[in-house]
C-alpha positions in Angstrom: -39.5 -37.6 -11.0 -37.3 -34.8 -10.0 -35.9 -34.9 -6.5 -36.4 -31.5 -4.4 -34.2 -31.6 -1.3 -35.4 -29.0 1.3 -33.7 -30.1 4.0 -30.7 -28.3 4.3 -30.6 -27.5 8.1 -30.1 -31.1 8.9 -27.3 -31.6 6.4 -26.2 -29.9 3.0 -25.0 -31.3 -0.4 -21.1 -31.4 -0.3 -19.9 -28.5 -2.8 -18.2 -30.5 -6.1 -14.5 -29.2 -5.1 -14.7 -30.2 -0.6 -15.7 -34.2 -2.7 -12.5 -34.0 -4.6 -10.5 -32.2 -2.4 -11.5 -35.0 0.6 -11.0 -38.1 -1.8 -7.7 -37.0 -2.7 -6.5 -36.4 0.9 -7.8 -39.9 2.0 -5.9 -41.7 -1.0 -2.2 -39.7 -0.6 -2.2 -38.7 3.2 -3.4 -41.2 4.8 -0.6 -40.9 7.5 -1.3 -40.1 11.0 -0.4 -36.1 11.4 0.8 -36.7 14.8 3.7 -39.2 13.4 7.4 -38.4 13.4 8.0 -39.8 10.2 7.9 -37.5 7.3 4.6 -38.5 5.8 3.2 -37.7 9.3 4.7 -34.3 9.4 3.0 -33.6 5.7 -0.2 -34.5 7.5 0.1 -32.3 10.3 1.5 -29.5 8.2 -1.7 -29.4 6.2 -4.0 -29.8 9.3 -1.9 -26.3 10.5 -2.6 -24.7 7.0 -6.2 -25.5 7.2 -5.9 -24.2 11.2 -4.6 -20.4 9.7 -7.0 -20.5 6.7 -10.1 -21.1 8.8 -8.5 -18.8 11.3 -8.4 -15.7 8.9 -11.6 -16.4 7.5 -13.2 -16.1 11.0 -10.7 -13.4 12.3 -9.4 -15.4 15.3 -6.1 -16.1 15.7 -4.6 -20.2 15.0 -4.8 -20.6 18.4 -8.4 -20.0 18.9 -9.3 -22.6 16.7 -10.2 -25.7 17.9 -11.0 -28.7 15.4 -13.7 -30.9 16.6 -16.1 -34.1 15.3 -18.6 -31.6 14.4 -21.8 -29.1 16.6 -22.5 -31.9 18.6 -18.9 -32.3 20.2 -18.2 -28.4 19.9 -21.4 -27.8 21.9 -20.5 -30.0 24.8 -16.7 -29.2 25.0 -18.1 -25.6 25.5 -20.3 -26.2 28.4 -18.7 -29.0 30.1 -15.3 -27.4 29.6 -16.3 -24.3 32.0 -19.0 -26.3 34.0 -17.6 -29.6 34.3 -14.2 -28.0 35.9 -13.4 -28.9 39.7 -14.9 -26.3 41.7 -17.7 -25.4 39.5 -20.5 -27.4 41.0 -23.2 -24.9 42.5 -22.9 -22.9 39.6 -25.4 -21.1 37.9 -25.6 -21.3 33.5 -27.9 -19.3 31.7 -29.7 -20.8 28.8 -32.6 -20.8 26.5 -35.8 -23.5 26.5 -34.8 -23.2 22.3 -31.4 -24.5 22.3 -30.9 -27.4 20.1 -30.6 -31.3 21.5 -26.9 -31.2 22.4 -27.1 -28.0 24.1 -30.4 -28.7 25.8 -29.4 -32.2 27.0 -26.0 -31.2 27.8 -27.6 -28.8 30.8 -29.8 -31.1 31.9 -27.0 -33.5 32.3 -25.0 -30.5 34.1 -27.9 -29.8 36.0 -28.1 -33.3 37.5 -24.6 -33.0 38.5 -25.4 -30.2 40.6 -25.5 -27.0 38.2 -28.0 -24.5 38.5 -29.6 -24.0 34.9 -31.8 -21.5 34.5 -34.1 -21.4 31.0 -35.0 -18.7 29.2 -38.4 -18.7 27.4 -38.8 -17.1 24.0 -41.7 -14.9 22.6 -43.9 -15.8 19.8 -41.3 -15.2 17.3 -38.9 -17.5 19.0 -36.7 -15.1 20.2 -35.0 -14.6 23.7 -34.7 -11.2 25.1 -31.6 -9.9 26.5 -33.6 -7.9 29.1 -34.4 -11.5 30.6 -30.7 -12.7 30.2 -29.3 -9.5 32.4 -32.3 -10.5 34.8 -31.3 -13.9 35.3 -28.1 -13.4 36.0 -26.7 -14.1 39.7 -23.6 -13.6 41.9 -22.8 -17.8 40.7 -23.0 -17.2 37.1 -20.1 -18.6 34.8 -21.7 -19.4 31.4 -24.4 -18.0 29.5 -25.1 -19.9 26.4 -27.5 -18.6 23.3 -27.9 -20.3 20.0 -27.4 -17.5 17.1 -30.3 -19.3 15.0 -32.5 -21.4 16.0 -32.4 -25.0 13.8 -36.2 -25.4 13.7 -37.5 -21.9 13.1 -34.3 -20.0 11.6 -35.4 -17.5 14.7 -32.1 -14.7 14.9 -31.5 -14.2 18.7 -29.5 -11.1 19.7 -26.5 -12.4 20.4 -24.8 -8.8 19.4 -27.0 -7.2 22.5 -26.5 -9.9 24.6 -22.4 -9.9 24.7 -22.7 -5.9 24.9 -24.4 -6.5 28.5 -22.0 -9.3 29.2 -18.9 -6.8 28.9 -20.4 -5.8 32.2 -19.7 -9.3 33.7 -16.5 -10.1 32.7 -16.1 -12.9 35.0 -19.3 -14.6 32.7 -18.2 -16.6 29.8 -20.4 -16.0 26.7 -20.9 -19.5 24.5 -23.2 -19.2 20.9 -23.8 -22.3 19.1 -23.3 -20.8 15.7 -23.6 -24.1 13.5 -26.9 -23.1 11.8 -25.6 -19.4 11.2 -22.3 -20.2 9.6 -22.8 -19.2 6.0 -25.9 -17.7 6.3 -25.8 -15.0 9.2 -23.2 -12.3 9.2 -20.4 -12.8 12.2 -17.6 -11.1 13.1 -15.5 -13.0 16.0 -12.8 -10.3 16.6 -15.3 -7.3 17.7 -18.0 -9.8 19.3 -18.2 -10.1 22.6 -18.5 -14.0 22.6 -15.7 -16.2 24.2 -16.9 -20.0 22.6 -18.7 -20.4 19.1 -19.9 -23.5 17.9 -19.7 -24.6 13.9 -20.3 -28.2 11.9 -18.7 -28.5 8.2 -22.0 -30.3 6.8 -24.0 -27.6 7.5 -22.4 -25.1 5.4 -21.4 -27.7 2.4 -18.6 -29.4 4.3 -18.1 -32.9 4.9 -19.5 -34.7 7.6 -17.6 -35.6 11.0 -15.8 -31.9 11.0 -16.1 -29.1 13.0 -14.8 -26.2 15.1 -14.9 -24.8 18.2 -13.6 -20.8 18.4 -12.4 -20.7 22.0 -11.2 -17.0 23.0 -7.1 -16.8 23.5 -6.7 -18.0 27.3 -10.1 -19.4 28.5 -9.0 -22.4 29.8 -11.7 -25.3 29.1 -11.9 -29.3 30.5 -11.3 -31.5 27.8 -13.6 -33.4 27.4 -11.5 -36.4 26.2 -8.6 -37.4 27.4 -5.8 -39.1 25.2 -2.9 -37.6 23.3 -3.9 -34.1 23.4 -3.9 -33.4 20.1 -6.1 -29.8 20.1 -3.9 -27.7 22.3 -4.8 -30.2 25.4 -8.4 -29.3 24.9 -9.4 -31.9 22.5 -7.8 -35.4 22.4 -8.1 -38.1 19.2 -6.2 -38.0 15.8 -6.9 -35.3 13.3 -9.2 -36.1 10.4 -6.8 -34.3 7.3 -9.6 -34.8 5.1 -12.8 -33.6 7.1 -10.9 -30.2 8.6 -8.9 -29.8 5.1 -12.3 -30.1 3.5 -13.9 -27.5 6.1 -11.9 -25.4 5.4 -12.2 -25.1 1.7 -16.0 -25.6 2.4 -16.0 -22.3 4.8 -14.0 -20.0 2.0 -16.5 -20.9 -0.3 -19.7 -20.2 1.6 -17.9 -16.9 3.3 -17.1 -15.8 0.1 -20.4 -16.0 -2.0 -22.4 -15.5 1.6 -24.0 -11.7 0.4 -25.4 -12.6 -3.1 -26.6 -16.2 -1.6 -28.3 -14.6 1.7 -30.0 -11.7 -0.8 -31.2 -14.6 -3.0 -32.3 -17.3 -0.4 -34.3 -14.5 1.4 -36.4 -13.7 -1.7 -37.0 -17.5 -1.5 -38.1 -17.5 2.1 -40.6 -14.6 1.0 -41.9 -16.2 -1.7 -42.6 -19.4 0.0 -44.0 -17.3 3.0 -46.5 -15.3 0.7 -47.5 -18.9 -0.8 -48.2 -20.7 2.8 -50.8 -17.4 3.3 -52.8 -18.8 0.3 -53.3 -22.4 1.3 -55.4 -21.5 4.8 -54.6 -25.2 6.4 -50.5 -24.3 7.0 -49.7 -21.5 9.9 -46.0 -20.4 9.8 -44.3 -20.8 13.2 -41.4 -18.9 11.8 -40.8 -14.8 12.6 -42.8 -13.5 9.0 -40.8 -10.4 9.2 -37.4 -11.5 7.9 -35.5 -8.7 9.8 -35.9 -11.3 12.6 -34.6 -14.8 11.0 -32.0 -16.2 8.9 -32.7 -16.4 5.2 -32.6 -20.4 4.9 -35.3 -22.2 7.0 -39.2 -22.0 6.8 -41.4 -24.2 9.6 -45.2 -24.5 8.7 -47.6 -26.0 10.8 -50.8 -28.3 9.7 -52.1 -28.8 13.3 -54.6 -31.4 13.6 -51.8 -33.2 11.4 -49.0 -35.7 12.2 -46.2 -34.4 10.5 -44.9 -37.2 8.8 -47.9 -38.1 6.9 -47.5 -34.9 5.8 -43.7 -35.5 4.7 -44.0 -38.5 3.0 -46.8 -37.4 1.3 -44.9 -34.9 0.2 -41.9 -37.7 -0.4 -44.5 -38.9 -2.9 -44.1 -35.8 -4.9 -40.6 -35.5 -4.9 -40.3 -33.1 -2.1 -38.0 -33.5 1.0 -38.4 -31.7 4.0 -38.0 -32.8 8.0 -39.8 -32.8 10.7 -38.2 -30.7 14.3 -34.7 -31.0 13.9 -32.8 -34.2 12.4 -31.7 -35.0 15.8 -35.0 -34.8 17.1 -37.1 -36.0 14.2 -37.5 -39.5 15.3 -39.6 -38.1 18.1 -43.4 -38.6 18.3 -43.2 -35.9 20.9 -44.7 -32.0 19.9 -41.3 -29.9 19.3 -40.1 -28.6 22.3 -38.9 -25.4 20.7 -42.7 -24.7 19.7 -44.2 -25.7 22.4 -41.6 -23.4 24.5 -42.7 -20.5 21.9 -46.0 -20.7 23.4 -47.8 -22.3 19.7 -49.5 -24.9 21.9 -49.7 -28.9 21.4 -51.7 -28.6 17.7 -49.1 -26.5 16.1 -45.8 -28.4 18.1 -46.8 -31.4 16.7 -47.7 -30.8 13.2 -44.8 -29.0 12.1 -42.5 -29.5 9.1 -39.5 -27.9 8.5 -38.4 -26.8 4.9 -34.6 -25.4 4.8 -33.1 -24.8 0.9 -29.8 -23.8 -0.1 -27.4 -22.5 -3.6 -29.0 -25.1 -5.7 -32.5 -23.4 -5.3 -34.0 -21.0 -7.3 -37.4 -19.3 -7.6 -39.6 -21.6 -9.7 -38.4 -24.9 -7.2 -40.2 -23.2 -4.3 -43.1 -22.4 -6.8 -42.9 -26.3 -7.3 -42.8 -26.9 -3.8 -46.1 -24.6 -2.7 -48.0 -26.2 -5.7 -47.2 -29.6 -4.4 -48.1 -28.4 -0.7 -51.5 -27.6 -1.8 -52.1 -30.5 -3.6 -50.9 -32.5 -0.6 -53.0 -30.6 1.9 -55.6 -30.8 -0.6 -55.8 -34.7 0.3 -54.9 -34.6 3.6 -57.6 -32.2 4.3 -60.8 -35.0 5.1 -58.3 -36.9 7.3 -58.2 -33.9 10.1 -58.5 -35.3 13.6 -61.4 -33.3 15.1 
């Protein structure tokens, strides 16, 4: 039986080239790029080129491009980098109830050590207002920190309206974890108004353990590491050649082909929306009107369901998709992000996520609603009342 993987947000198939590119890098530069010696200056010469490359792609300059273990690490280096400085204790960050694990934990972890966190709640479609992010803010204020698309519902927040009202607050810094937009969502770092954005190389057909941090040219951050100061002081730990090498090919490749793929995987997202109206048992949690989410992730709800019956059901059939987020997905918990969207404890805990990428096309979502119904189908006389 064929094999349809849908679950892109939580990590995407390696493009053919990033493989070769990476095993070739771990078999003739294997030197550390930090050494002296001349193999080690090979290294770090090709760690630089892949420094400007991902540089120009983005429009930053070299020096705003910090190379990281992946969303995760570039998450927390943003917000314990200006909130974990000396001094900053008492002050007051600005978030959303919707921000992914290691942006939500991360506050709460700040907020134990004495920061003031405040939350922002979402509306129906998932989606923060920026009338509620001027309201929040307070004489304390240093960071304000807004995902650009949510990883369980695809959900765009504004982060364009958002940094236009932070230019008024120039003492505020502005921090977007961008990893499930990269790729997908249009971005333009040079005329935004954001001063940290988060990225991870798997989630745009990179390799795993790579990533980047885009810090603005002189915002000073804590590392969070200290060791040999690799990054520009700010991140410590020797370079992985092949991971940021194969980043950075990965990145050219889904920046260049980004227009045709977003047109295509949004006539995906439609059709699979128009096929979930058919089989009455599934609610979409995800904005319908595509105007407000990225192109590439779909979350359905069967409430009165536990979602992983319904995923390995769907397993059976040659179908994966994930429950909440893969960091979260292990959780028996209702998703916080739906339950903070106000879809109550039914829907937050019977939802599935279904993400797709380049390898899909029209008639593998067709496959996938057929083999939704027929799962639903046998699901149906097992409702909990």
């Amino acid at each position: 039986m064929k094999t349809y993987y849908f679950d892109h947000s939580a990590s995407t198939p390696p493009y053919e080239s990033v493989i070769r590119t990476v095993a070739e890098l771990m078999a003739e530069h294997y030197a550390n790029p930090s050494a002296l010696h001349r193999a080690g200056t090979d290294a770090g010469k090709l760690v630089e080129r892949a420094r400007s490359a991902v540089a120009a792609l983005l429009g930053a300059a070299t020096a705003e491009v910090v190379f990281t273990s992946g969303g995760t690490e570039s998450n927390n280096l943003a917000l314990k980098g200006i909130l974990g400085q000396t001094g900053r204790k008492g002050k007051h960050l600005i978030t959303t109830a919707i921000e992914h694990s290691s942006v939500h934990a991360t506050a709460r972890q700040l907020e134990s050590e004495g920061v003031r966190v405040t939350y922002l709640m979402p509306d129906a479609n998932g989606r923060v207002s920026p009338a509620e992010v001027a309201a929040a803010i307070a004489e304390d204020t240093v960071l304000v920190s807004v995902m650009h698309v949510n990883n369980e519902t695809g959900a765009l927040q504004p982060i364009d309206e958002i940094g236009e009202l932070l230019r008024g607050h120039p003492r505020i810094r502005f921090h977007v974890d961008g990893v499930q937009a990269v790729g997908k969502v249009p971005f333009d770092w040079a005329r935004s108004r954001v001063d940290l954005y988060s990225a991870s190389a798997h989630k745009f057909r990179g390799p795993r353990g790579a990533g980047y941090l885009l810090v603005r040219e002189g915002l000073k951050l804590r590392p969070l590491l200290a060791g040999g100061g690799q990054e520009s002081d700010i991140r410590s730990g020797t370079h992985n050649l092949p991971g940021i090498v194969g980043m950075a090919q990965a990145l050219r490749l889904a920046l260049e082909s980004m227009p045709e793929r977003r047109a295509r995987m949004y006539e995906l997202r439609r059709r699979l929306i128009d096929a979930v109206w058919d089989i009455p048992e599934l609610v979409l949690n995800s904005p319908a009107d595509a105007d407000l989410a990225s192109p590439q992730i779909v979350n359905l709800s069967y409430p009165g369901m536990r979602p992983e019956v319904l995923l390995h059901m769907l397993e059976e059939h040659g179908v994966l998709v994930s429950t909440q987020s893969a960091c979260s997905s292990k959780s028996l918990k209702p998703s916080r992000i739906l339950m903070a969207m106000g879809l109550g404890e039914a829907r937050g805990a019977g939802s599935i996520r279904v993400s797709f990428g380049d390898e899909h096309d029209t008639g593998d979502i067709d496959t996938l609603a057929e083999r939704l119904r027929i799962t639903v189908a046998k699901l149906k006389p097992l409702e909990r009342d």
